[in-house]
C-alpha positions in Angstrom: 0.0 0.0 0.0 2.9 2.4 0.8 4.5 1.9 -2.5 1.5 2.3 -4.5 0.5 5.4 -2.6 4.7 6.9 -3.5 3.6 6.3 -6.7 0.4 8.3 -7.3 2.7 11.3 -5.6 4.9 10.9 -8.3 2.1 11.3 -11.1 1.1 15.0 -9.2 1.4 16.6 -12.9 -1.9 14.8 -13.7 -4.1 14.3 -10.4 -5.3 18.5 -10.3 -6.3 17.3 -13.8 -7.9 14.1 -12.6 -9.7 15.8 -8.9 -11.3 18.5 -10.9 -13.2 16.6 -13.5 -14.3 14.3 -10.6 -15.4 17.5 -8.3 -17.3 18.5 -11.5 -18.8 15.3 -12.7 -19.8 14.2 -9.0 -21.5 18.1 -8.3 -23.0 18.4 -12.2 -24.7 14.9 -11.0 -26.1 15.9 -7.7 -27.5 19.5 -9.2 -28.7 17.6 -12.4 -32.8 17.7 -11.4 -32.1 21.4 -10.7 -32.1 23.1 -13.7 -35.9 23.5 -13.9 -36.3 24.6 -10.7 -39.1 27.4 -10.6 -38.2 30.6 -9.1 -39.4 30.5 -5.3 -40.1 33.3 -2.4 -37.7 35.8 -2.9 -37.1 35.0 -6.5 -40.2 36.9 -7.3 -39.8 40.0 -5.9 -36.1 40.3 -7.0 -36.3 39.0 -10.5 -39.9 38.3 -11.8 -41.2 41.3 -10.5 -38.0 43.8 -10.2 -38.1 46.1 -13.2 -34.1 47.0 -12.3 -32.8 43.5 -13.4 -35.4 43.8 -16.9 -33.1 47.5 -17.8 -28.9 47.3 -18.0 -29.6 51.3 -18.5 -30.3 51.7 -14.1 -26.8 49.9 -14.1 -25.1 53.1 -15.7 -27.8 55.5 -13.8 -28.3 54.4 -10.5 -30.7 57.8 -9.7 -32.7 56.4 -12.4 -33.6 53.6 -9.9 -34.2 55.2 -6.8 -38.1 55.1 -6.8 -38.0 51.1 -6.9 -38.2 49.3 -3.7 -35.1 47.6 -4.8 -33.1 50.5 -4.9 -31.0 49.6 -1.9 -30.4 46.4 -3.1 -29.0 48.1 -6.4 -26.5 50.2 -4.3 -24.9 47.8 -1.6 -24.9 44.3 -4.4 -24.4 45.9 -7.6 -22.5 43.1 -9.2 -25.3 40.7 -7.8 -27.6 42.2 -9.3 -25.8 43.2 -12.8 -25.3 39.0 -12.6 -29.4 38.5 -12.6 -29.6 41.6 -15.5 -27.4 39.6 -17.6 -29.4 36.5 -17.2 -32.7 38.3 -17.9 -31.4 40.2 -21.0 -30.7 37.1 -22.7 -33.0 34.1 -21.5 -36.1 36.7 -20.0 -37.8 34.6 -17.1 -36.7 31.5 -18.2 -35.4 29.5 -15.4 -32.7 27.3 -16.9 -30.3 29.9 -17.4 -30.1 31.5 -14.2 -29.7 28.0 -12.5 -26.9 27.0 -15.3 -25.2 30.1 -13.9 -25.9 29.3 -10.2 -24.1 25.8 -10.7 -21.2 27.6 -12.7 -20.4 29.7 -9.7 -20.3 26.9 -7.4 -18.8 24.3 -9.4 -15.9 27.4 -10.0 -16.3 27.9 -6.3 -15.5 24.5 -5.8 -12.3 24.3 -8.3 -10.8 27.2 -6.0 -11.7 25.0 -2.8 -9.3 23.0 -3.9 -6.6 25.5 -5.1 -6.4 26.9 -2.0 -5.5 23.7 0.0 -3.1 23.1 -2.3 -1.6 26.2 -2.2 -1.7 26.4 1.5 0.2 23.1 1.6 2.5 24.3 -0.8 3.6 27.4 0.1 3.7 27.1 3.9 7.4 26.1 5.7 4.8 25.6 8.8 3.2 22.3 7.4 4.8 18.9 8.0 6.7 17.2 4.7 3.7 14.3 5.5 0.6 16.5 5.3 2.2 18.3 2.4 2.9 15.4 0.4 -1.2 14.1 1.0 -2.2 17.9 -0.6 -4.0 17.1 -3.7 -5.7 14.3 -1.9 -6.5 16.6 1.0 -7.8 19.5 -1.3 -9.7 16.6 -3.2 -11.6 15.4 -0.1 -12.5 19.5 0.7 -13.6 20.4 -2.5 -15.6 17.3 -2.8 -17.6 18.0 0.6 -18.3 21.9 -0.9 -19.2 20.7 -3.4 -21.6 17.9 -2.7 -22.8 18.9 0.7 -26.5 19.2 0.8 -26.1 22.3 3.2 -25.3 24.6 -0.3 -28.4 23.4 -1.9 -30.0 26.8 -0.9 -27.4 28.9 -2.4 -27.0 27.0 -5.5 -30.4 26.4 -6.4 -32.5 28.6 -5.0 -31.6 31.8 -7.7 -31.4 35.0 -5.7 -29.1 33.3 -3.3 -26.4 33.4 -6.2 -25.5 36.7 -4.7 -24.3 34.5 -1.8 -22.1 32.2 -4.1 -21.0 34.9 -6.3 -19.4 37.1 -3.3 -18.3 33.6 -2.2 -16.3 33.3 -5.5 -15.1 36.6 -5.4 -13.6 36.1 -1.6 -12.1 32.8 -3.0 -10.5 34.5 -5.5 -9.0 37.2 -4.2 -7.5 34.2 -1.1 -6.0 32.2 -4.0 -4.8 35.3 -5.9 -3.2 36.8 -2.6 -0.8 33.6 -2.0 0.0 33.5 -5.7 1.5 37.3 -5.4 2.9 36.2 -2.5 4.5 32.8 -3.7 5.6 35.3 -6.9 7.3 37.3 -4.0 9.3 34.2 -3.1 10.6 33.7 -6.3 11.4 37.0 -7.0 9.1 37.8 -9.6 8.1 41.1 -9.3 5.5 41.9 -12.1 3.4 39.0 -11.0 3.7 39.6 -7.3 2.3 43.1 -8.4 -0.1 41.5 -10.7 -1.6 39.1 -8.2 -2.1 41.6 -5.5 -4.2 44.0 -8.0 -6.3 40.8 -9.2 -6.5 39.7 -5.7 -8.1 43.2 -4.2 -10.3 43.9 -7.4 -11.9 40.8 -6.7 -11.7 42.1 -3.1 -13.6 45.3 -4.3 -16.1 43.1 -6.3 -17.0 40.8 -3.3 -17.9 44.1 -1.0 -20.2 45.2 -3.9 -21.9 41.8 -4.2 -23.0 41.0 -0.7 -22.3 41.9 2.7 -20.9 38.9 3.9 -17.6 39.7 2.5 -16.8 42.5 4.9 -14.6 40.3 7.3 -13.3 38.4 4.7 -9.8 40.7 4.3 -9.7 39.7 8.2 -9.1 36.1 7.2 -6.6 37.1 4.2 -4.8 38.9 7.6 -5.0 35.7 9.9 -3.9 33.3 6.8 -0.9 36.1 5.9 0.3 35.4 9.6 -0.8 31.7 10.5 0.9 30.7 7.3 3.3 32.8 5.9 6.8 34.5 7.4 7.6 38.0 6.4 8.6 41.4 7.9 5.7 43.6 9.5 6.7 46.0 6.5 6.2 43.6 3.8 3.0 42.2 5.6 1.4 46.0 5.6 2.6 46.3 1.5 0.6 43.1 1.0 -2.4 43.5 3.3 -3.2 47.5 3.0 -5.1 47.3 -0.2 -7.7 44.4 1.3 -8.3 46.1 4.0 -9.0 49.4 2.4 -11.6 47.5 0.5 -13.3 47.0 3.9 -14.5 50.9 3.8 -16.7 49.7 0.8 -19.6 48.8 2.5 -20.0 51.6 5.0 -19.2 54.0 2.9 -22.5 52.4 1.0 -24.3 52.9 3.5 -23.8 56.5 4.2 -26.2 56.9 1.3 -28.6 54.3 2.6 -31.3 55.7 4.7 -32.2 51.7 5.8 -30.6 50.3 8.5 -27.9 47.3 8.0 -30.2 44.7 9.3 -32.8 45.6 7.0 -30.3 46.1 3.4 -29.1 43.0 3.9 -32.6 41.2 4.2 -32.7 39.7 0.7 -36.6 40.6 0.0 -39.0 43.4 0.6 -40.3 43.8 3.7 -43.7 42.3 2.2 -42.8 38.7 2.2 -41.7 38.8 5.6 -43.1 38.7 8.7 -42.7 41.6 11.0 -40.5 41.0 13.8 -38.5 43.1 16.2 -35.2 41.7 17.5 -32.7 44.0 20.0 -29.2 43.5 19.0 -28.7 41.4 22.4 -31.7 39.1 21.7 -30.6 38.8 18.5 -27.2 37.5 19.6 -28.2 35.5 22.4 -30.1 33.6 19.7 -27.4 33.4 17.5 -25.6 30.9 20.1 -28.3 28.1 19.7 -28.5 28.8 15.9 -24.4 28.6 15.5 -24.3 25.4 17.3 -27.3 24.5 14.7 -25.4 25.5 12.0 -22.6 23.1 13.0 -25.0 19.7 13.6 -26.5 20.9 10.1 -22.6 20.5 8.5 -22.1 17.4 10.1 -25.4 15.7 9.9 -27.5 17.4 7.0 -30.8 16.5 8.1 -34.3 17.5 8.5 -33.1 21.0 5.9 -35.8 23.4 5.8 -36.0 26.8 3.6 -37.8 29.1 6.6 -36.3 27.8 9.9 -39.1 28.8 12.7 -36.5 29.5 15.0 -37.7 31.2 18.3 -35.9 34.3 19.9 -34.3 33.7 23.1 -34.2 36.5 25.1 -32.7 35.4 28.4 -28.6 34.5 27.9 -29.0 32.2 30.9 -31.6 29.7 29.6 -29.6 26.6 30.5 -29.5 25.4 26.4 -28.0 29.3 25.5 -25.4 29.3 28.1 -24.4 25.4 27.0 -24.2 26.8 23.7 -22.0 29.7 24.7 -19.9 27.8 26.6 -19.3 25.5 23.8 -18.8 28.0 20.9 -16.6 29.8 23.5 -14.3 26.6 23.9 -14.3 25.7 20.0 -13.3 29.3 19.4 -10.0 29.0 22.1 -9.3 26.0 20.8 -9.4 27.2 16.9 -6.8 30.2 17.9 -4.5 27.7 20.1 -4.4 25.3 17.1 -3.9 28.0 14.3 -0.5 28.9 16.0 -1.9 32.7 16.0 -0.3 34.1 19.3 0.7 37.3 20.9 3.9 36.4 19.4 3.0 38.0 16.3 2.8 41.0 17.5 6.2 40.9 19.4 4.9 39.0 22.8 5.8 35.9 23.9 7.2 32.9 22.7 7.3 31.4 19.0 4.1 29.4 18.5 5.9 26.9 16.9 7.3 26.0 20.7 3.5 25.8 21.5 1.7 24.2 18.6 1.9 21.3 16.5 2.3 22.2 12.7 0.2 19.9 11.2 -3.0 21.7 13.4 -2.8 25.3 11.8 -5.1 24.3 9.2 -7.8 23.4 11.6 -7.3 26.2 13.3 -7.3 28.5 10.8 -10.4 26.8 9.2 -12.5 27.3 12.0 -11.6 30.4 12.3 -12.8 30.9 9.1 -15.9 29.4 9.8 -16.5 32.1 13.0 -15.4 35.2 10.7 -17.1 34.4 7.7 -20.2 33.7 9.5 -20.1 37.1 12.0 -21.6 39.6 9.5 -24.4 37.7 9.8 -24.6 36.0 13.3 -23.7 38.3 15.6 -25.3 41.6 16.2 -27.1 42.8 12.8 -30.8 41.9 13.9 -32.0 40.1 10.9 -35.9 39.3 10.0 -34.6 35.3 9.5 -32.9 34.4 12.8 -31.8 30.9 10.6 -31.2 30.6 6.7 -28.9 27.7 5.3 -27.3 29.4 2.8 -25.4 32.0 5.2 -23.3 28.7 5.5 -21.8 28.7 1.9 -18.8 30.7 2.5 -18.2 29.5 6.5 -18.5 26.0 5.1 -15.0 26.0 3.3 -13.5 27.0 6.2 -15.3 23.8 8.4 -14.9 21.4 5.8 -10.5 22.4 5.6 -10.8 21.5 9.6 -12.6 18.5 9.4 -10.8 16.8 7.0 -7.4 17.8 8.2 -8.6 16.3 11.6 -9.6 13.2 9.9 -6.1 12.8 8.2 -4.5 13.6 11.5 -6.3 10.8 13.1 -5.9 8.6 10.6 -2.5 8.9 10.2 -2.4 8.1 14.3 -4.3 5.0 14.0 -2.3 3.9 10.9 0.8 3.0 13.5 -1.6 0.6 15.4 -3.8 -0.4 12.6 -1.8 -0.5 9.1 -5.5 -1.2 7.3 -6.7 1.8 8.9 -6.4 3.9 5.3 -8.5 1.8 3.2 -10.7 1.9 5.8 -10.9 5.6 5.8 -10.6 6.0 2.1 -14.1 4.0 1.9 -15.4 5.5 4.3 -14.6 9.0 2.7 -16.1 7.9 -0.3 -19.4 6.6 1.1 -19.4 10.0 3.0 -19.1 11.7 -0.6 -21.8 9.2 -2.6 -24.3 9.8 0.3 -24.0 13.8 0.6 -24.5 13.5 -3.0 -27.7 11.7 -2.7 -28.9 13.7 -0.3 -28.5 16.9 -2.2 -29.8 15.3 -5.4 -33.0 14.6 -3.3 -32.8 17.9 -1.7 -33.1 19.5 -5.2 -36.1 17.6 -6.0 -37.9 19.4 -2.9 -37.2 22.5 -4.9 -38.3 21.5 -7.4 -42.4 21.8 -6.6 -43.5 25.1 -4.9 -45.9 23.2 -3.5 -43.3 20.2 -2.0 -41.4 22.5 -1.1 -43.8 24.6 1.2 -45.3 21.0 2.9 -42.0 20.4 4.0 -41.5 23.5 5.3 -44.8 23.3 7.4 -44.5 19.3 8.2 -40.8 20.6 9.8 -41.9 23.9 11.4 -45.8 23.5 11.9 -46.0 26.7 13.8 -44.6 28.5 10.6 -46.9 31.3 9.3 -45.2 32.1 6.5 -45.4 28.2 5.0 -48.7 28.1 5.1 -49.3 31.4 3.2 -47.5 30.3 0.9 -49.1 26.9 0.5 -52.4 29.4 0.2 -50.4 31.5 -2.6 -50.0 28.3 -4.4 -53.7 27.5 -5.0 -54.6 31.3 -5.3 -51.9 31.5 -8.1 -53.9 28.3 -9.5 -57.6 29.9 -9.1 -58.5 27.3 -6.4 -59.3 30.5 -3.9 -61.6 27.5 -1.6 -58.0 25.8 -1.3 -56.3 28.9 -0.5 -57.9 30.3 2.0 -57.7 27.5 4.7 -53.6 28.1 4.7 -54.1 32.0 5.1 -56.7 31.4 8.1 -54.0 29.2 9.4 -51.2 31.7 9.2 -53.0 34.5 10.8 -54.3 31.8 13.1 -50.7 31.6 14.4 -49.9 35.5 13.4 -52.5 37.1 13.9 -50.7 40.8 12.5 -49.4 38.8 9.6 -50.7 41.6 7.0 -49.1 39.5 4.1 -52.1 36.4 4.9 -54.7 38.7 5.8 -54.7 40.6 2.7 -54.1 37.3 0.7 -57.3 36.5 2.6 -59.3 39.2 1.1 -58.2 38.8 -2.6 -59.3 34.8 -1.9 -62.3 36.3 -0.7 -63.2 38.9 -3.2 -62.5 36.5 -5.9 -65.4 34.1 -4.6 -67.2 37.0 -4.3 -67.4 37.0 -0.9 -67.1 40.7 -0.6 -68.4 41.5 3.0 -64.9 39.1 4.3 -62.9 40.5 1.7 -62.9 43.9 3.3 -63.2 42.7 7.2 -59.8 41.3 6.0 -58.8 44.2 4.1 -59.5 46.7 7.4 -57.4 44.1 9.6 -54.2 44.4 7.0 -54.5 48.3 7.0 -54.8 48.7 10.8 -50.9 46.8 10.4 -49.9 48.5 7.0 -52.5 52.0 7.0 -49.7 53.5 4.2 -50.1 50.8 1.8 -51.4 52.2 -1.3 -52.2 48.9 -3.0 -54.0 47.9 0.2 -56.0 50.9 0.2 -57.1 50.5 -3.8 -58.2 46.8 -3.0 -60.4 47.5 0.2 -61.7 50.8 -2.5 -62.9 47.9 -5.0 -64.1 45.5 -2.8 -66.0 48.4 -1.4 -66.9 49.6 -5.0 -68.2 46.4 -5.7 -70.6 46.5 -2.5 -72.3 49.9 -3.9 -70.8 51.6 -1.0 -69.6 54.7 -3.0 -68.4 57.2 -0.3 -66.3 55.1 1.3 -64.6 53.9 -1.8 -64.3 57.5 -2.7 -62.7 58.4 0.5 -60.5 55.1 0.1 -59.3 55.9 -3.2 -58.6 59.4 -2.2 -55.9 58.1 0.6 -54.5 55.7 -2.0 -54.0 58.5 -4.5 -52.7 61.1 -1.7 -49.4 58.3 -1.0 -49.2 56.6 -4.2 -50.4 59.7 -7.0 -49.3 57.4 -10.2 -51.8 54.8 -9.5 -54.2 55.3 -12.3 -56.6 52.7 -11.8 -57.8 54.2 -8.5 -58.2 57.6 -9.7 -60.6 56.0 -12.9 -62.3 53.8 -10.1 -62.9 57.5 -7.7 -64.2 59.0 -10.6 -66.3 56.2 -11.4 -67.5 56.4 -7.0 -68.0 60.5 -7.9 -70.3 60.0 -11.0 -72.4 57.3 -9.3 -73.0 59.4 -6.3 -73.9 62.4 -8.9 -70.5 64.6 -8.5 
């Protein structure tokens, strides 16, 4: 076994070759019942129904743009949203091209996975001649997991998360390109160390204006620069500068922003969520039962869900949020310990390689990866979604880098007892690969239903309002209104100020005719919403419709006063004027 291992080492020219058409085969295999995936939730507002993705021309004149809900969305993810204009200019609302694009990004996402282990493995005088030597396998095994993992189902295939994996890529690539100026450095090569860099912080700049998650990422450029890499402080500050300039990107965006963080970085209008007000402590405090969820969710993918119900915990000493604590809190020391990172660096204490085994700074630094890359997001920016699976795409590479460096470590300390021990773990490895697969190619087949994919939402978080409105939304799209209407009863049975369900109610309503409902439900969504001019013009013609003139007139008159563009209801007042002989 030893020999024939030596001699795959020695064919290294080919394997890269070799690992990357299997990374893509096995990941074009497990996305392959993905492709006609309708667009779902969020989709709709930001692409079927967003008139700045149908125009390149608001790309080149952002004012042009500004009286669209969207507008914000335009500013802080720019390139995200360029990336869905694109796709619309050419292929319109047809699905297949946006999700061809979605898998491109992660399978590319996947390739530089891989790079970067082998680059780290490469490059670093830190890492033991064993572990360097099992790179390409190593990188293999992480790319593979990436790429298969049933976790990134909701950033691959659910559309408007591609602003995830795109600012994913972008982070990726500016990691890999920052070690390839750096190993040009080495050698001496000046116009390609130069070179690097500027490819390494444009796609730096490019991640900040995709999504928001790549604000901390130049802080894991900085802990890879000193975990891995030796260098003066002056050299370090040449290389490192330009990233973290690029971190001024995103609050400089939002000077112009008149929207909170929290609520810019919520991915849909505020119609298609349910209202919900989260202090910045509550907020975190939760976050330390839904991190430790996150975790179980990357070892054992089970029970997925698109709209976690997660509950808010307000009290930090509820016995399950200080277990979590306490556990994150212990994983986080340990990460740092292993990494090598110590006061050291900054001219205290002694070397870390007197403290730390070599072959751990590649857990280390992985889950610390995991913890950074994951912050924007889980830490003290109250979001609307307390849990959303694909906030895991970019903390994932880090977890997966840990996980399989721990698994080699042990291996390679049970190989002394137990020389079988490798084929053991290479079949194991692979089973762990064929099964992830499995489960994302079943995962995709959820998506691929509105309806499926709504009854699992509800069968896995029955107290779920916004599941079962948009079971009701299905058969309302559909005409079945009878259908419908038991799901929107049911969310505002759980919600009662779910506006979203209880004006849903009254368009089910109206449409059977039942006009007397229609408005009770109407009046319940305005006493949550009493500025929404489309609210307003429906409770005018349901009213309209009754032969109650005056107080459609009066209706259509506060629809007109916010919204003054909306035709309709100025033909309907006039039509509520002539009746009543004005």
């Amino acid at each position: 076994m030893p020999k024939i291992s030596l001699d795959i080492f020695r064919n290294a020219r080919n394997k890269p070759l070799l690992h990357i058409t299997l990374i893509v085969i096995l990941c074009c295999l497990a996305y392959s019942n993905s492709l006609d995936v309708p667009f779902e939730f969020d989709d709709i507002h930001q692409i079927v129904e967003n008139p700045i993705v149908k125009d390149l021309f608001y790309f080149s004149d952002f004012d042009a743009a500004r009286e669209f809900p969207t507008f914000h969305g335009l500013q802080m993810r720019t390139i995200g949203y360029f990336s869905l204009a694109v796709n619309y200019k050419f292929g319109g609302t047809s699905v297949t091209g946006y999700h061809i694009f979605n898998l491109l990004i992660h399978l590319l996402n996947s390739v530089l996975v891989y790079r970067l282990v082998c680059l780290t493995l490469k490059i670093s005088k830190r890492i033991p001649e064993n572990l360097a030597r099992s790179a390409p396998l190593l990188a293999l095994c992480v790319a593979l997991l990436f790429a298969v993992h049933p976790i990134q189902t909701q950033a691959v295939t659910y559309v408007i998360q591609r602003i995830t994996s795109l600012a994913a890529f972008f982070c990726l690539l500016s990691l890999t390109a920052y070690i390839d100026s750096r190993r040009s450095m080495i050698e001496k090569n000046h116009v390609k160390t130069i070179l690097w860099l500027v490819i390494a912080t444009a796609s730096m700049v490019a991640a900040m204006k995709t999504k928001e998650i790549a604000f901390t990422f130049p802080i894991i450029i900085v802990l890879y620069e000193f975990i891995f890499l030796n260098s003066s402080l002056k050299k370090r500050l040449f290389f490192l500068l330009p990233l973290l300039l690029t971190m001024l990107i995103i609050p400089l965006s939002l000077v112009g922003s008149q929207k909170p963080v929290g609520e810019v970085m919520i991915s849909a209008s505020d119609v298609t969520r349910v209202a919900r007000s989260i202090s910045r402590v509550d907020y975190l405090t939760t976050q330390f039962k839904v991190i430790v969820s996150y975790l179980r969710l990357l070892v054992f993918p089970v029970n997925q869900n698109l709209d976690y119900d997660h509950p808010v915990y307000t009290n930090f000493w509820n016995p399950w949020i200080l277990l979590c604590f306490l556990f994150l809190t212990a994983l986080f020391i340990m990460a740092i310990y292993l990494s090598g990172f110590r006061l050291y660096h900054l001219g205290i204490g002694p070397k870390p390689d007197q403290l730390t085994p070599q072959s751990s700074r590649l857990v280390g630094f992985g889950l610390l990866w995991f913890f950074i890359a994951l912050s924007v997001e889980s830490t003290i920016i109250p979001i609307n979604d307390l849990m959303v699976e694909h906030r895991l795409y970019l903390p994932s590479a880090g977890f997966f880098m840990a996980i399989v460096v721990c698994g080699w470590l042990l291996t390679q300390h049970l190989k002394k007892k137990w020389p079988g021990f490798g084929k053991v773990t290479i079949i194991v490895s692979a089973a762990i690969v064929l099964t992830f697969s499995g489960m994302t190619y079943t995962r995709n087949y959820v998506w691929s239903d509105s309806l499926r994919l709504w009854q699992d939402v509800v069968s896995k978080s029955p107290w779920n309002p916004r599941g079962y409105n948009n079971i009701g939304i299905y058969y309302d799209q559909r005409g079945e209104y009878a259908k419908a209407i038991p799901y929107f009863q049911k969310a505002v049975s759980i919600r009662p100020e779910y506006s979203e369900a209880l004006v849903n109610l009254g368009i089910a309503h109206a449409s059977l005719k039942q006009t007397d409902l229609a408005i009770t439900y109407y009046k319940k969504a305005l006493a949550v919403r009493p500025k929404d001019p489309k609210l307003l013009y429906n409770l005018g013609v349901s009213l309209l419709s009754k032969g109650d003139f005056e107080s459609a007139s009066s209706t259509f008159q506060k629809a007109l006063r916010i919204d003054p563009g909306m035709t309709q209801a100025r033909t309907f007042l006039e039509y509520a004027r002539r009746q009543m002989g004005r």
